[in-house]
Every structure is written in structure tokens, then in C-alpha cells.
N, C-alpha and C positions, 0 to 999 in steps of 0.2 A: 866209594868212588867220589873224586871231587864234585862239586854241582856243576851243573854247565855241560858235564861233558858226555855225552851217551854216543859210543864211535859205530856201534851197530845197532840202526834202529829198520827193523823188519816188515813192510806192510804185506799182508795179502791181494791187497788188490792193486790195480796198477798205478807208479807211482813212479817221480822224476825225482831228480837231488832236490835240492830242499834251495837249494842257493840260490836258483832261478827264482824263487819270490822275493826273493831279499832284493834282486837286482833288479825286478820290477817295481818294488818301493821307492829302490834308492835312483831310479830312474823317472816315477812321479814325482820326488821331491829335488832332487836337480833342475827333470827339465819343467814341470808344470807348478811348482811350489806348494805341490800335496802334499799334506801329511799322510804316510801309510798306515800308521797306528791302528787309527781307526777300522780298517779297511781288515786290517791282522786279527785284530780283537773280535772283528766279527764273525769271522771264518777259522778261530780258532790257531790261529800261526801264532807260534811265540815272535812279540815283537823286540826280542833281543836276537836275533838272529841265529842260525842252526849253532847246536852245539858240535858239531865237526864235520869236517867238508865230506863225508859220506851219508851226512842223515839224507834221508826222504822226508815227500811227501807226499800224499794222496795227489793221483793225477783228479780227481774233482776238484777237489781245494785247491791247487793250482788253478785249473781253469775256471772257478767260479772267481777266482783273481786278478783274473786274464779279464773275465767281463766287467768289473768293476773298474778296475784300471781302464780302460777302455772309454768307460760311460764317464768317470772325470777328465780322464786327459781329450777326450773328443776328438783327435788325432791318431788319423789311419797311419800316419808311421811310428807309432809309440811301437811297434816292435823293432823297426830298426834300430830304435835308440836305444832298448836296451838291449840289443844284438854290439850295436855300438859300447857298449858298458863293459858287456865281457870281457872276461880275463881268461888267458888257460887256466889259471889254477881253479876255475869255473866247472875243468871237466875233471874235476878228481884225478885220476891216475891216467885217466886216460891221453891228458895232455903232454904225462911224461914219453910214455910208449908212441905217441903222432910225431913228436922232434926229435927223437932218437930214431926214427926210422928210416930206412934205404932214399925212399923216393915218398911222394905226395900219392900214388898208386898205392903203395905197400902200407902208410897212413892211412890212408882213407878206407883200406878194406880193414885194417885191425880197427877203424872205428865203428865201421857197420857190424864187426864180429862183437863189439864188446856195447853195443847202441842200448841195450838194457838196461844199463846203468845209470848211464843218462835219461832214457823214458824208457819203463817197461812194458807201455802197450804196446799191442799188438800192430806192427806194420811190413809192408811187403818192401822192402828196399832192394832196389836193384844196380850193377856195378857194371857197366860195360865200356866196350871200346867198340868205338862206332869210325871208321875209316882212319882220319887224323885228330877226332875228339874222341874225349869221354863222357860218359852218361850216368851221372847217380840220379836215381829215382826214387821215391815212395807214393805209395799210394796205402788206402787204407781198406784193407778189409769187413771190418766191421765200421761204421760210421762213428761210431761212439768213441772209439780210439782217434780221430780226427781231433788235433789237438789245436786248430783256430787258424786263422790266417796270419795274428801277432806273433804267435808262436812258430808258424815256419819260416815267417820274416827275421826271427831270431836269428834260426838254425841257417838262413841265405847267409845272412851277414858276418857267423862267427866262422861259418866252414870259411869263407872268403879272408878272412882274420886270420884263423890258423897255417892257412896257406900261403900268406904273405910274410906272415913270423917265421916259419919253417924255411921258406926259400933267400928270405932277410931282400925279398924284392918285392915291389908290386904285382897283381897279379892279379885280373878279371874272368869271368865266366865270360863265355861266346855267346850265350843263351840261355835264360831260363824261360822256364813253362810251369806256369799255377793253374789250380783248380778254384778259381775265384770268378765269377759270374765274368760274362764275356765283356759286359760293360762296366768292368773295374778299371779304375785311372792305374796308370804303371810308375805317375812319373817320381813315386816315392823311391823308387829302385834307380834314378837317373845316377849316374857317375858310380854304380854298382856291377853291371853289366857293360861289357862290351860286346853289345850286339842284342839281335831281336829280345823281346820280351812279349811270351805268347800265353795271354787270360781265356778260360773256358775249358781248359783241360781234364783229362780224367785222373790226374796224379800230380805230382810237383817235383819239377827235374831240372837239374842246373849242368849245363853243357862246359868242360872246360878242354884248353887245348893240347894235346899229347903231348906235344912238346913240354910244356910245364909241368905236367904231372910226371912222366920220365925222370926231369932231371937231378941226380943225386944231390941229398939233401947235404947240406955240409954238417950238420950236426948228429949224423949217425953215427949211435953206438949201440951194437947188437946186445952188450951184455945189459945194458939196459929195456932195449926190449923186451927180453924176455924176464928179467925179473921186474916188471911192468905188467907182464902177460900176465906173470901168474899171481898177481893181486889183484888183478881184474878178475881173473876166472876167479880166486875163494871170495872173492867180495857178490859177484853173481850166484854163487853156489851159495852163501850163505843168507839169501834172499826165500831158498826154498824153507819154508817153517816144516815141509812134510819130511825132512831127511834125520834119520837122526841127529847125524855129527852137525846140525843145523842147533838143534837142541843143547848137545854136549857144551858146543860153541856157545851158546847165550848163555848158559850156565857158567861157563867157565869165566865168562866175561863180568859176573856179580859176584863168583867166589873169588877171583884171583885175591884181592885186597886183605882177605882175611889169610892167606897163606896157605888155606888148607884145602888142595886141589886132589887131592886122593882118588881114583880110578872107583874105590867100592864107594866111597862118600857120592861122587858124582852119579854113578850108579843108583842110588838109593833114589837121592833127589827123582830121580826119574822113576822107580816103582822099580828096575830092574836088578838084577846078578849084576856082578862086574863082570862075569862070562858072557851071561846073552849080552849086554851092553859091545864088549868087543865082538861078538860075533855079528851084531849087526852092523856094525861099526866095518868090519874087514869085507860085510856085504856090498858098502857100500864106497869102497874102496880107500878105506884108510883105517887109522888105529886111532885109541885113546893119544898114545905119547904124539903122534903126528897133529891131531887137532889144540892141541895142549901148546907145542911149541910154536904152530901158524899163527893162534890166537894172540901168544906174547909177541912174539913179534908183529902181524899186524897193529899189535895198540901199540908195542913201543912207540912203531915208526908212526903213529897217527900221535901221538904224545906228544913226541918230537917235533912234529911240523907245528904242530899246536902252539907251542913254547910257553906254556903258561905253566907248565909246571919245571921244578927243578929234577936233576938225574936221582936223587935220593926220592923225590915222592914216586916217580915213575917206577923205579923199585919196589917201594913200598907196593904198586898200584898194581905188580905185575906178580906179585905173588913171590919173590926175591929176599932172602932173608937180607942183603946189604948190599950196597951200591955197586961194590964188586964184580958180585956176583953176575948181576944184572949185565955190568959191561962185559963181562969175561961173552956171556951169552949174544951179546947184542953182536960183537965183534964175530963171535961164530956166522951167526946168520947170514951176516951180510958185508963180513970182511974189514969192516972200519969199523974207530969207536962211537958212541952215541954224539961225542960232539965234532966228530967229523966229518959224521952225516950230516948234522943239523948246521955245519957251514957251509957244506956241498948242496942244500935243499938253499 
């Protein structure tokens, strides 16, 4: 595999995309004229930035990042700013699946359904309609999962971003509610809300108006939805290190390069039969050849968005005796060729 690029990297414990540190660097060296290097180097971040917009990282190392940024920029709105920074291509896949969708309701719940990709701790979010508004909430069950004040200052100001892109208008909450001591100043949030702002709460919830959230998006398209969904869901699914086809997966992802992805080879690597391999495999609802083909195609298409390689190394990279070949497969998958994708991305 080329250097640089590792498109599935797996942690155990709880952990966010990886990008959010980059945007917190490039958000002290913008607005504070820090250098992040330092700051990378001591907590272990590569200070070249993720190698694909799927890596993780430790939600500690985030948030021990969170503190330090913090204690240089000395600025309680250093999370808006880099809330401000954001980009959708910020939330991985999931920003494609939030502007192809129906409505800002129909967004916003595929975002709380797919929210572990974004940060895999643990939190209670909740999604209602309360008369003529809506109510998204969280709170945090375990304290520990509580990922800072900066940090849900982000998530105020990107959900409010996404929802201004998507609708291609303006567009304000009626209200939010934090759980920040009752004598926190608000007025970092000024021209962000329209309407109350209530400090001392037991969760953090951002009111916005039915009317807005209702109205169909113009950029809905269903078939993207769903082939959106379901790279969210194997991107989540391949998070579990306890599954097998979680393993098959990782493997397949250091064999492809050399060509030789064979059912009993894979098998071995792992201590098993190619039988019990598919049998646990079909346990756990799928087969070798289904994990095989999910695997090329999620790298193509992460390949592709990547653009640093040419359509010949990505062949090479995918296990594909010639460029052909590759395309004849790529077109299968996903109906267009590799470079029709990569002018429609």
C-alpha cells in the first residue's frame, strides 16, 4: 500500500474522525498564530494530517487537545471558531447522505442514526417535535463521555452550517440550552441563536422552528441516500474488531496489493478452515465473496476521492490484474466509470 494512506483504521475505545484535530490546529494557527506541531508531537497526532478522511482518533487524545488548545488560545469561543472552520466534507459520508435528504428532519435523524462515526462515546440523544418547534438533545450518561464545552460549541455551530447549506438560506435555532455553570457569559453564541439562551442545564439542546425543519430540501436525491446509508452502516460495522468479517476486512485490506486474496489463504491467516471461516462468516450475516467486493469498492471509492493516486495504481492497490479490469468492476458497483465518479465527487 502507498504510504500515507491507511483508509480503515480501527480503535477500541471511544473515538472521533481524526479531522477534528487537524481543524483545531488549523484553527490555532489561523486565528491565534500557534503553531500546532508542538502540541501534535506531544500527544502523539501525526502532524501531516490523517491519512483519509475515515481515520480516527482516540476520543482522549482528542480531548487532551481540546485542553491544550484551550490553555493557548485563552479564548472561550475557540470552539466556535473552529465550528466556524468546518466543512461538510468534515463529516465523512455523512454529509453526503444530510443534502441528499427529503427534509432537515429526515437529515438530522440519519445523522443521529449514523452519530458514531462522528464520536463513538457513549450519549443519550434525543429528537422531538414539541408543538411548532423541534428539540434535539444530548446528554451524557457516563460523565466521562462528556466531551467539553469547545467541543459542543463545535457541534452548535456546524449542525447550524449544515442546515443553512442544505436549505441554501439562512437559518437560526429559537433556543438553545447548555449545561455550563449558570454563571457562564452566553454572549459568545450572540448572532447564532435567535432567541433565549438558557446556562445551568442538565443536557444540551438546540430548539429550531418546524417550519424549517419541514421544508423539502431542493437537493434531494434518494438514490443517494441510500447508497450513502449503507457506507455509513459497513464503515460502523467495521469499527467492531470482535466480528469476524471485521477481521476478514482488515486482512483483506493488507492482502489486496499483492493479488492474492484466496478464501483458504485468508482463512489460514486467521488459524481457520475456509469452511468454519464461511460458516462464521454466514453467522454473521454475510459471506467471504460479499466482504471481498464491499472492501474494493469502499477503497476504490476512498482512492478516488483521495486523488493522489492514478486509476492504474488503484488497480494495482485493489487486487486487479489491469486497469480494465478494475473499471469493468468499478462501473458494476456503482454504475459509472472511476473518472465519472471522481468528476461528480
Amino acid at each position: 500500500m502507498f504510504p500515507g494512506f491507511n483508509p480503515i483504521v480501527m480503535l477500541s475505545e471511544a473515538s472521533s474522525l481524526a479531522t477534528m484535530a487537524y481543524l483545531i490546529g488549523d484553527t490555532l494557527r489561523a486565528e491565534y498564530d500557534v503553531d500546532p506541531i508542538p502540541l501534535y508531537e506531544e500527544l502523539g497526532i501525526d502532524p501531516d494530517g490523517p491519512a483519509s478522511s475515515g481515520e480516527r482518533i482516540s476520543n482522549k487524545v482528542l480531548n487532551a487537545l481540546w485542553d491544550k488548545a484551550a490553555e493557548v488560545s485563552n479564548d472561550p469561543a475557540l470552539g466556535i471558531k473552529v465550528g466556524n472552520a468546518m466543512r461538510p466534507a468534515n463529516y465523512f459520508v455523512i454529509a453526503h447522505a444530510w443534502f441528499a435528504s427529503s427534509t432537515l428532519v429526515d437529515a438530522i435523524e440519519r445523522l443521529i442514526r449514523y452519530e458514531a462515526i462522528i464520536d463513538s462515546g457513549i450519549t443519550d440523544i434525543g429528537f422531538r417535535k414539541i408543538g411548532d418547534q423541534y428539540e434535539v438533545s444530548e446528554a451524557y450518561p457516563n460523565p466521562a463521555d462528556y466531551p467539553g464545552k469547545l467541543s459542543v460549541d463545535v457541534s452548535i455551530v456546524s449542525i447550524i452550517m449544515l442546515c443553512e447549506a442544505a436549505l441554501h438560506e439562512p437559518m437560526r435555532p429559537t433556543k438553545l440550552e447548555l449545561m455550563v455553570p449558570k454563571d457562564s457569559p452566553t454572549d459568545i453564541y450572540e448572532g447564532l441563536i435567535n432567541g433565549p439562551i438558557v446556562v445551568g442545564c442538565e443536557r444540551n439542546a438546540l430548539y429550531f422552528s418546524a417550519d424549517d425543519l419541514e421544508k423539502p430540501l431542493p437537493g434531494s436525491i434518494p438514490d443517494v441516500v441510500e447508497a450513502t446509508s449503507r457506507i455509513a452502516e459497513r464503515y460502523i460495522a467495521s469499527q467492531d474488531e470482535s466480528k469476524v468479517a471485521h477481521q476478514v476486512r482488515e486482512l483483506l485490506v493488507q492482502m489486496l496489493p499483492s493479488g492474492s486474496v484466496a478464501q483458504d489463504g485468508v482463512a489460514g491467516c486467521l488459524y481457520r478452515s475456509a469452511s468454519t471461516l464461511q460458516r462464521q462468516l454466514s453467522a454473521e450475516g454475510t459471506s467471504y465473496r460479499d466482504i471481498l467486493e464491499s472492501t474494493r469498492r469502499d477503497l476504490a471509492e476512498a482512492y478516488l476521492q483521495d486523488e493522489n493516486h492514478s486509476h492504474s495504481q488503484i488497480a494495482f492497490l485493489l487486487g486487479f490484474s489491469d486497469q480494465s479490469n478494475f473499471a469493468r468492476a468499478f462501473k458494476r458497483w456503482t454504475g459509472v466509470s472511476p473518472g465519472q465518479y471522481q468528476k461528480a465527487g
